[in-house]
TIROSE-491598 format. One record per residue: x, z, y of N, C-alpha, C, O, CB in turn; residue number from 1. Coordinates in nm, 2 decimals, padded with zeros to 4 digits. Glycine has a CB too. Layout:
SITE    n_c1    n_c3    n_c2   ca_c1   ca_c3   ca_c2    c_c1    c_c3    c_c2    o_c1    o_c3    o_c2   cb_c1   cb_c3   cb_c2    k
SITE       X       Z       Y       X       Z       Y       X       Z       Y       X       Z       Y       X       Z       Y  NUM
...
END
This chain:
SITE    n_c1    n_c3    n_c2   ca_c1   ca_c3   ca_c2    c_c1    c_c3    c_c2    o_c1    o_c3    o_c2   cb_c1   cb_c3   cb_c2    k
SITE   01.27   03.11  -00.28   01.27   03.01  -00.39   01.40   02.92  -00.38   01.42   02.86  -00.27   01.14   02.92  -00.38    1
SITE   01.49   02.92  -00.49   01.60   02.83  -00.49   01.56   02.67  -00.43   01.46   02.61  -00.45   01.64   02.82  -00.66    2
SITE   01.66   02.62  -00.37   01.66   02.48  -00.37   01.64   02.40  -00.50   01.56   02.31  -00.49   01.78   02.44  -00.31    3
SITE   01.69   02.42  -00.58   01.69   02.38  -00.71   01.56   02.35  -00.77   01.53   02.24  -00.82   01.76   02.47  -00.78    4
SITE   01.44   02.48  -00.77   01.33   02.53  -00.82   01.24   02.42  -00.77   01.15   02.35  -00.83   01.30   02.69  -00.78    5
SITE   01.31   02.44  -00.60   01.19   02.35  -00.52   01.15   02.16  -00.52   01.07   02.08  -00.48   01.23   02.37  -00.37    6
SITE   01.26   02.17  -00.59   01.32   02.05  -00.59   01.25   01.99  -00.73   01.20   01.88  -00.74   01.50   02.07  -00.58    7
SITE   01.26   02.09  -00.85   01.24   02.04  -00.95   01.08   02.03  -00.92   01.02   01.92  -00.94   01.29   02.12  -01.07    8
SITE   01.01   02.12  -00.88   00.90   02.10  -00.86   00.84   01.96  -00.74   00.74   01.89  -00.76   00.87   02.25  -00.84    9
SITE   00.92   01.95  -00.63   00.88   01.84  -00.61   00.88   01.72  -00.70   00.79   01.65  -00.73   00.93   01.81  -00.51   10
SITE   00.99   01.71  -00.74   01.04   01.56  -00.86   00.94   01.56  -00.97   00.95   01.46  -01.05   01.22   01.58  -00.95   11
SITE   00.83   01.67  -01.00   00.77   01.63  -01.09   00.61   01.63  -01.07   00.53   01.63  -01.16   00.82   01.69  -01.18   12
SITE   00.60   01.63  -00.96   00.49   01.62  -00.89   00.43   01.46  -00.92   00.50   01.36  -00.91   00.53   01.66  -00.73   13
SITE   00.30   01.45  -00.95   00.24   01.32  -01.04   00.26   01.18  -00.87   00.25   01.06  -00.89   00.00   01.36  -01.13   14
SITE   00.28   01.24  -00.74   00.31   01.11  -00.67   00.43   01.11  -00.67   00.42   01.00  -00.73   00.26   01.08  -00.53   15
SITE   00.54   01.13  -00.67   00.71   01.10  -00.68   00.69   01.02  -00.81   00.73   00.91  -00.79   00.83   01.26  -00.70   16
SITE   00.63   01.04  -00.95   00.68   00.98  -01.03   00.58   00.85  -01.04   00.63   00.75  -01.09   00.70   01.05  -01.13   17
SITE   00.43   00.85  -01.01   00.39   00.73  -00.91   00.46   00.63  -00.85   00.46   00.52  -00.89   00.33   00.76  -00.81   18
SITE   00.53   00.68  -00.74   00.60   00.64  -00.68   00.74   00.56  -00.77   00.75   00.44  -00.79   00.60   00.76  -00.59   19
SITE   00.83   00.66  -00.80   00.90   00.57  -00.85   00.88   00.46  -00.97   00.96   00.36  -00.96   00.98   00.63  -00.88   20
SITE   00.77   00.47  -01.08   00.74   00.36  -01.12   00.67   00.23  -01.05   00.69   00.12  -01.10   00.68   00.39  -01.20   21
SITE   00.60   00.26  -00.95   00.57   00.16  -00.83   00.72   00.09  -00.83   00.74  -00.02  -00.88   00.52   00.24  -00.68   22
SITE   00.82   00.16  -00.77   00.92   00.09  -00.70   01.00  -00.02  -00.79   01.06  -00.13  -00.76   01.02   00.21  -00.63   23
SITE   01.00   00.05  -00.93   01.06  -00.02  -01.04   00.99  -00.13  -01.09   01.05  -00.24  -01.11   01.08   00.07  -01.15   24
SITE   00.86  -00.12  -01.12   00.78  -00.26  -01.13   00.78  -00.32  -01.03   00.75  -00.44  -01.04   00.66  -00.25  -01.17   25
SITE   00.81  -00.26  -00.89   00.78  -00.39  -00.77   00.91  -00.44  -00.79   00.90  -00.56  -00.76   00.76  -00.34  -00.59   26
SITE   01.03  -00.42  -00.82   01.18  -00.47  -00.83   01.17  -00.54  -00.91   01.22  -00.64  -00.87   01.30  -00.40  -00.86   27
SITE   01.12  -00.56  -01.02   01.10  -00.66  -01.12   00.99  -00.78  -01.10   01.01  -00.89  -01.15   01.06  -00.58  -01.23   28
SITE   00.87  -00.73  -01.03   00.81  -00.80  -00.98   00.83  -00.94  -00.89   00.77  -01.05  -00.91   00.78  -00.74  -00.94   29
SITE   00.96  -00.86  -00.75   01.04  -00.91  -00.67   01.07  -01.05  -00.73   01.04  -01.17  -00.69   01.16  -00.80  -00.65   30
SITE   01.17  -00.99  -00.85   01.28  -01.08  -00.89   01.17  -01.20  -00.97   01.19  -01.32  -00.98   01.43  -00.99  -01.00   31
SITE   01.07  -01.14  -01.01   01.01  -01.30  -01.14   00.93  -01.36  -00.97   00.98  -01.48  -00.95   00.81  -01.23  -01.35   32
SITE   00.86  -01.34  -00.89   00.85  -01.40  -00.75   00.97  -01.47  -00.72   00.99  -01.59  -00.75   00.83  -01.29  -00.65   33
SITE   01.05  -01.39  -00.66   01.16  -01.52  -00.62   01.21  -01.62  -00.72   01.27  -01.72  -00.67   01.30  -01.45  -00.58   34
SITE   01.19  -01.61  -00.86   01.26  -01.67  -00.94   01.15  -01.79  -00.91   01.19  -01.90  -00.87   01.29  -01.60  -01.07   35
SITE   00.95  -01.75  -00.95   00.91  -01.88  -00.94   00.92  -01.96  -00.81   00.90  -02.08  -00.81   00.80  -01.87  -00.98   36
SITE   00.95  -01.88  -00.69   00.94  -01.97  -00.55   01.08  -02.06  -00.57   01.07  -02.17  -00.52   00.95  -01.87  -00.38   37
SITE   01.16  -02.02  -00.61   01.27  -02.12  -00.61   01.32  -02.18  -00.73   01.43  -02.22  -00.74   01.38  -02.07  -00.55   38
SITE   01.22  -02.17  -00.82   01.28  -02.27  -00.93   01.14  -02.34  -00.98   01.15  -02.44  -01.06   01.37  -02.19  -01.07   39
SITE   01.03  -02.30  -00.93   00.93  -02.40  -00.93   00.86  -02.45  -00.82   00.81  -02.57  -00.82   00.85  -02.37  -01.00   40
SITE   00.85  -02.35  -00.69   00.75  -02.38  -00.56   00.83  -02.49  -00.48   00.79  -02.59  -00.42   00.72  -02.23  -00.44   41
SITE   00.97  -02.45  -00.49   01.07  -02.49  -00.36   01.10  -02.62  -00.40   01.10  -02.71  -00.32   01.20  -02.40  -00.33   42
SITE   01.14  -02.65  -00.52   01.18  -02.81  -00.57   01.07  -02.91  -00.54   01.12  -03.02  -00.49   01.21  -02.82  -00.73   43
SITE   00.93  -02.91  -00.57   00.87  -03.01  -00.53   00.86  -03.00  -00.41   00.82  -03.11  -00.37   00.77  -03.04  -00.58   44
SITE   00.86  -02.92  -00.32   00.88  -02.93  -00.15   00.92  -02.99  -00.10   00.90  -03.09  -00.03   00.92  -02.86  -00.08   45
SITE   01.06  -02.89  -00.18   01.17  -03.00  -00.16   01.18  -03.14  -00.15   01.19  -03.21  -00.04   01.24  -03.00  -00.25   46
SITE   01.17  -03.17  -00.30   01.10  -03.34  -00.31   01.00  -03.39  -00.21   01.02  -03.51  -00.17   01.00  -03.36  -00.44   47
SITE   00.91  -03.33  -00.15   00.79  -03.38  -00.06   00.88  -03.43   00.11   00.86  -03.51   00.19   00.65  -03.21  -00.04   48
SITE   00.97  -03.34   00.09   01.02  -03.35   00.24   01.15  -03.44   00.24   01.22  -03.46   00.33   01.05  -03.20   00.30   49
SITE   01.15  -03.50   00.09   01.29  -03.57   00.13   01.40  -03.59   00.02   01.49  -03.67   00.02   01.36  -03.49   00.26   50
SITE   01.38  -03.48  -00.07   01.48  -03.42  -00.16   01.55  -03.30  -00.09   01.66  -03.26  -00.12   01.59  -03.55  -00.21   51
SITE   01.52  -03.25  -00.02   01.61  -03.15   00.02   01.62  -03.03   00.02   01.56  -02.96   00.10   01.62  -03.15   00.11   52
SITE   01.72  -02.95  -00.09   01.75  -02.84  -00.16   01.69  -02.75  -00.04   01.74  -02.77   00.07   01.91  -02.83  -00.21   53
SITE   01.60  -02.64  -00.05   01.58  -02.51   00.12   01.70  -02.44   00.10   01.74  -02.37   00.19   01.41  -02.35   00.14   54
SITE   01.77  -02.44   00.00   01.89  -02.32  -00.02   01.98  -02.39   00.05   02.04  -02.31   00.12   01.95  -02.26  -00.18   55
SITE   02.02  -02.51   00.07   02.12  -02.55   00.13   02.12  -02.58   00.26   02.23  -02.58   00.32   02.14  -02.63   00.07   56
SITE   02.00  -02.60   00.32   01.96  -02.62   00.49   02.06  -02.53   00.55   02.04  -02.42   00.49   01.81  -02.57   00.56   57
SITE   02.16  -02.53   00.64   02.19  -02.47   00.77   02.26  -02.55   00.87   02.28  -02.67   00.89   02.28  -02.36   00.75   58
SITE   02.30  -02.44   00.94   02.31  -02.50   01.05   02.50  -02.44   01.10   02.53  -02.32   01.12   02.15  -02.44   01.15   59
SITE   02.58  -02.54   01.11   02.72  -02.46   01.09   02.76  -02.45   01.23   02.77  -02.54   01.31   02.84  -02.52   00.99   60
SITE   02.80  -02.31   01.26   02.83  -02.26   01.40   02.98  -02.27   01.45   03.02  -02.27   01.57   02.79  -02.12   01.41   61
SITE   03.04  -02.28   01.36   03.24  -02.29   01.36   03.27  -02.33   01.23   03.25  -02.26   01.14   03.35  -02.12   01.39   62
SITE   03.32  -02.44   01.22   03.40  -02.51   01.13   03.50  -02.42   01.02   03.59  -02.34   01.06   03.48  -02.60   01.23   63
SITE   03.49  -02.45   00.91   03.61  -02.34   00.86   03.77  -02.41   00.90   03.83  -02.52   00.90   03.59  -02.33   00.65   64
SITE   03.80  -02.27   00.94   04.01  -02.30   00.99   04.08  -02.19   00.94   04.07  -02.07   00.92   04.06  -02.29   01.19   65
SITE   04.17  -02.26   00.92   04.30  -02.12   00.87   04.27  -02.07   00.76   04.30  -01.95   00.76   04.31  -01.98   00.97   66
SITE   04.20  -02.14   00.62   04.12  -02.00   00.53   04.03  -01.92   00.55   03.99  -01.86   00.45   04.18  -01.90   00.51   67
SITE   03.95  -01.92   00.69   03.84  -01.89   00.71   03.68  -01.96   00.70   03.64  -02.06   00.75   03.87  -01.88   00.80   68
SITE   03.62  -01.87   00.61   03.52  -01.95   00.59   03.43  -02.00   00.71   03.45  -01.97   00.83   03.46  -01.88   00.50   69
SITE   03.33  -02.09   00.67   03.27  -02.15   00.81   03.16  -02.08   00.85   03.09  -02.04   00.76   03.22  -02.30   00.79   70
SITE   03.12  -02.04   00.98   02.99  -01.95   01.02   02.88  -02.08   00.99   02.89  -02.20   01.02   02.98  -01.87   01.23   71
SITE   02.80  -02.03   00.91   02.69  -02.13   00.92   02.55  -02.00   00.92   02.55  -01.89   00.86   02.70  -02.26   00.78   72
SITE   02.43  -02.07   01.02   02.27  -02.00   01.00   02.20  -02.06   00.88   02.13  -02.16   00.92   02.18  -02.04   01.13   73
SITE   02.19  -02.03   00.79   02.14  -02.05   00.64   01.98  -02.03   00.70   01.92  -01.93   00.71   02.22  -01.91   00.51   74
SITE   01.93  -02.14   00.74   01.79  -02.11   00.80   01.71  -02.15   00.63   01.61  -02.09   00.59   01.74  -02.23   00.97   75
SITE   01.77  -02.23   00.58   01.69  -02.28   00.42   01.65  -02.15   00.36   01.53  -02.12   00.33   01.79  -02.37   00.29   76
SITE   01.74  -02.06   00.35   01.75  -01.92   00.28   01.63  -01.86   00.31   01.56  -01.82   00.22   01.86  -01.83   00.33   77
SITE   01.61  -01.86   00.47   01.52  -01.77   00.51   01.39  -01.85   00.52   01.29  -01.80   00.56   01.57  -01.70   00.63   78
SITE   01.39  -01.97   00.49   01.25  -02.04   00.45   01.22  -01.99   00.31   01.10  -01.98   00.27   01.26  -02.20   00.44   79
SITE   01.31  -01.96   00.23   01.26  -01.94   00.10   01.24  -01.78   00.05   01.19  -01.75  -00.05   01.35  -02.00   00.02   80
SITE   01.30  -01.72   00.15   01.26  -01.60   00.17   01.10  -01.55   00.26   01.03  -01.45   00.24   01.37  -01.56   00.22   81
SITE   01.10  -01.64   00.34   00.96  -01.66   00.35   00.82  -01.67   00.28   00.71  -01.62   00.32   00.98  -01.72   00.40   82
SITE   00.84  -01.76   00.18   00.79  -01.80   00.07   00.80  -01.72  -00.05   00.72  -01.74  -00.14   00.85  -01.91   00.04   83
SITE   00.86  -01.65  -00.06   00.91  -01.50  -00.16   00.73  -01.41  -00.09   00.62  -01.41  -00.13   01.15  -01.39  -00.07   84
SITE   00.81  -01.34   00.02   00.71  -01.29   00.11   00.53  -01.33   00.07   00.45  -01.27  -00.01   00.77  -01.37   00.26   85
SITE   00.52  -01.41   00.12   00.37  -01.45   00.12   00.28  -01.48  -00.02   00.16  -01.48  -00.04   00.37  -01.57   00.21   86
SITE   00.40  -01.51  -00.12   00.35  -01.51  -00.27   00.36  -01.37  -00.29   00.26  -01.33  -00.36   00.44  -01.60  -00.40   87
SITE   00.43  -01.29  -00.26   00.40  -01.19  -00.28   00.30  -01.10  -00.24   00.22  -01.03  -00.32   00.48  -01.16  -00.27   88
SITE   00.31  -01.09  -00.11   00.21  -01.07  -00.03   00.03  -01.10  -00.08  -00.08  -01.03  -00.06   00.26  -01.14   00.08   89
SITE   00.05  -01.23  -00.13  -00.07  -01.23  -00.20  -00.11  -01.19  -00.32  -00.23  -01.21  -00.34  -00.09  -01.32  -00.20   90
SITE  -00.07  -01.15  -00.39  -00.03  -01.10  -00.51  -00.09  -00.98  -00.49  -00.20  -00.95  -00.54   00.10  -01.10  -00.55   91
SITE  -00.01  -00.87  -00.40  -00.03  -00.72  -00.37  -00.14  -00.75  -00.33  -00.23  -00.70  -00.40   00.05  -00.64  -00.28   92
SITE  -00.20  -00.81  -00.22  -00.39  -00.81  -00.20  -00.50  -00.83  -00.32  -00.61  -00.77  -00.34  -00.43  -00.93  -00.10   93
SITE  -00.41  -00.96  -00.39  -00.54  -00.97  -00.50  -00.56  -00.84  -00.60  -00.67  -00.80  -00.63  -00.52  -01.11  -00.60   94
SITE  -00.48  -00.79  -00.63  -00.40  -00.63  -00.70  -00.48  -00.53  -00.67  -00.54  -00.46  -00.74  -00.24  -00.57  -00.64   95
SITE  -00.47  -00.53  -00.52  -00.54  -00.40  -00.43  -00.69  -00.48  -00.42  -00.76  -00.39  -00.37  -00.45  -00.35  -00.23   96
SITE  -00.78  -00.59  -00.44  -00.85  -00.60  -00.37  -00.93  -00.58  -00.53  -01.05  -00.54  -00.52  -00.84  -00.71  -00.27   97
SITE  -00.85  -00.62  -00.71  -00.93  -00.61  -00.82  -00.97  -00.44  -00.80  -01.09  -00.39  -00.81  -00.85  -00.66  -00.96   98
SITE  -00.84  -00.35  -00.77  -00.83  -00.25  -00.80  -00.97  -00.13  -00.73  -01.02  -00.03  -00.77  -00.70  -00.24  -00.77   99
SITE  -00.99  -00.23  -00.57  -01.08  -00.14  -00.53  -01.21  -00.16  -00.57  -01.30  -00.08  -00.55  -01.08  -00.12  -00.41  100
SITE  -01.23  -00.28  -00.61  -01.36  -00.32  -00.68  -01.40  -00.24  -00.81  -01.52  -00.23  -00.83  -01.37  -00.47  -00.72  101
SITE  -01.28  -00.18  -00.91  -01.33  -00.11  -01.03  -01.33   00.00  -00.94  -01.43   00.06  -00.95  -01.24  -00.10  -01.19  102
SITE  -01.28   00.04  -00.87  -01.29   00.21  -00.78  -01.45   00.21  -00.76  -01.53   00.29  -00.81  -01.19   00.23  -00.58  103
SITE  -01.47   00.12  -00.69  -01.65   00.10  -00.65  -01.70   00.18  -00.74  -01.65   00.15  -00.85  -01.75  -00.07  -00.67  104
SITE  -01.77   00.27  -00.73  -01.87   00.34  -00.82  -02.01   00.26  -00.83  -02.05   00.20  -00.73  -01.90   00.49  -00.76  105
SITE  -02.09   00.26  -00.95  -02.21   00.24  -00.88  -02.32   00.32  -00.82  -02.33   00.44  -00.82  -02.25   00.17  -00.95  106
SITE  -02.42   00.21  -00.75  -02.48   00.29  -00.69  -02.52   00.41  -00.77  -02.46   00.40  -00.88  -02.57   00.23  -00.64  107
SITE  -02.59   00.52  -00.76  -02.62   00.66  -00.82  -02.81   00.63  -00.83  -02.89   00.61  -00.73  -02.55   00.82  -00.68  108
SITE  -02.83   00.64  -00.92  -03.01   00.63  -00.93  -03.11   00.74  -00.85  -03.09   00.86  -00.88  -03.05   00.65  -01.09  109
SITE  -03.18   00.72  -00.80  -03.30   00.81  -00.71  -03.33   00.90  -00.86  -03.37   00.87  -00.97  -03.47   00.70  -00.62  110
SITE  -03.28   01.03  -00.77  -03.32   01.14  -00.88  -03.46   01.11  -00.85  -03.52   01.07  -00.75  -03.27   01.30  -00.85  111
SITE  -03.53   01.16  -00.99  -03.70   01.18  -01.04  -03.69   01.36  -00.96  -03.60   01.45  -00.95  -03.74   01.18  -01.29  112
SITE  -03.82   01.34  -00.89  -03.88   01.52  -00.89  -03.91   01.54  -00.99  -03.98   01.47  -01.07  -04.01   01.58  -00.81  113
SITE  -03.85   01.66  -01.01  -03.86   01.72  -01.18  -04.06   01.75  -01.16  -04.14   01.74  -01.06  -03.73   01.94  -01.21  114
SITE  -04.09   01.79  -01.29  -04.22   01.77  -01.32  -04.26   01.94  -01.29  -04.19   02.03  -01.32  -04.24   01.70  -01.49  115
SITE  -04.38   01.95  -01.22  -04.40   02.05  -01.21  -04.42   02.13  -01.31  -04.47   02.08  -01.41  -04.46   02.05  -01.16  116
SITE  -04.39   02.27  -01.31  -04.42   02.38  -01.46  -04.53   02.40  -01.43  -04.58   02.38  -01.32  -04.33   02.53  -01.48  117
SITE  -04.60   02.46  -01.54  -04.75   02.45  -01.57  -04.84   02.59  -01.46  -04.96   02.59  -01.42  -04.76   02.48  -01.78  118
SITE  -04.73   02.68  -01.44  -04.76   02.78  -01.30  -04.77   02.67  -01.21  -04.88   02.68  -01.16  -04.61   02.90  -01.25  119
SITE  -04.71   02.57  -01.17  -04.73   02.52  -01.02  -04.86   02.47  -01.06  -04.97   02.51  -01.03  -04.62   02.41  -00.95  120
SITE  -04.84   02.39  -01.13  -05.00   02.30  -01.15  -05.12   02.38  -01.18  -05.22   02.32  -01.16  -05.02   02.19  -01.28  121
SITE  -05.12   02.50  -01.22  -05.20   02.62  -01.19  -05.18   02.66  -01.02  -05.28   02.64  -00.95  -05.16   02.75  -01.30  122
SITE  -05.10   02.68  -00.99  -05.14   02.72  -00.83  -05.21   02.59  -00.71  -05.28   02.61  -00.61  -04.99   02.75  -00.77  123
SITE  -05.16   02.49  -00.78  -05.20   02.38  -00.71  -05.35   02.35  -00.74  -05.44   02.30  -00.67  -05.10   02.25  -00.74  124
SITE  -05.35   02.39  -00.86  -05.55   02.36  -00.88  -05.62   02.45  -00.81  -05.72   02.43  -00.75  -05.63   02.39  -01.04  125
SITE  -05.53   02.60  -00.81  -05.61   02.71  -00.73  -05.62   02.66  -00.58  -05.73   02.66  -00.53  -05.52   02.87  -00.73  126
SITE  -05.50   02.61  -00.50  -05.52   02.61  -00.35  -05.61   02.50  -00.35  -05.69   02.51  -00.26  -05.37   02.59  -00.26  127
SITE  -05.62   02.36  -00.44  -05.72   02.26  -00.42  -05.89   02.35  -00.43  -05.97   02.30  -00.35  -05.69   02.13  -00.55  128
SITE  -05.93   02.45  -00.50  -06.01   02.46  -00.52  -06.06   02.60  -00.40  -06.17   02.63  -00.38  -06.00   02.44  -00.66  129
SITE  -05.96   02.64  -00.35  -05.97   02.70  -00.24  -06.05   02.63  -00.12  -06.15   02.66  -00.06  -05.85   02.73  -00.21  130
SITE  -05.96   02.53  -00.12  -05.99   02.39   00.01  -06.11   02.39   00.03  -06.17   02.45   00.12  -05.96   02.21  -00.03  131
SITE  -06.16   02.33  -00.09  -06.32   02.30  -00.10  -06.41   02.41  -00.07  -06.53   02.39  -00.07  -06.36   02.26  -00.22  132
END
């Protein structure tokens, strides 16, 4: 089998293209997340703690010289990347947790014993009347 053949046939296999629409709605997803953590979550925080922008927090390690820019640890960044994280994070659980509740089947009803055919209930009168 050609590489080619095999190839097409993987790429159209119903999880690859699962898959990549997953990845494309999670990228979009991504970006409206980060957009609300930092243009609506992070500003009143902000405000709560002082006024202080999280994008701007760091911490500068060498001074800028010569045209060189300055090393700084952008720790705000990664607070708000943090916060990206865990809204998201919650999001994908509540997602997975609606999703497995419609999976739930319901319970299945106690089959009925079918009704005996009119031979059994003739045999069953015969063996009762045997008994006796």
């Amino acid at each position: 089998m050609s590489i080619l053949k095999e190839f097409r046939e993987f790429a159209v296999k119903g999880n690859v293209v699962d898959l990549a629409v997953g990845v494309i709605i999670g990228g979009a997803f991504g970006k409206i997340v980060s957009s609300f953590v930092s243009d609506i979550v992070m500003p009143p925080i902000g405000l709560l703690v002082g006024g202080v922008d999280f994008k701007d927090l760091a911490v500068v390690l060498k001074e800028a010289q010569n045209g060189a820019e300055a090393v700084t640890l952008k720790y705000g960044a990664f607070i708000q990347n943090v916060f990206d994280f865990v809204i998201i994070a919650m999001a994908v659980f509540a997602m997975v947790k609606v999703i497995n509740n419609l999976k739930k089947a319901p319970a299945p009803e106690p089959e009925k014993a079918p009704e005996p055919t009119a031979e059994e209930k003739l045999l069953t009168e015969i063996r009762d009347l045997l008994k006796k």
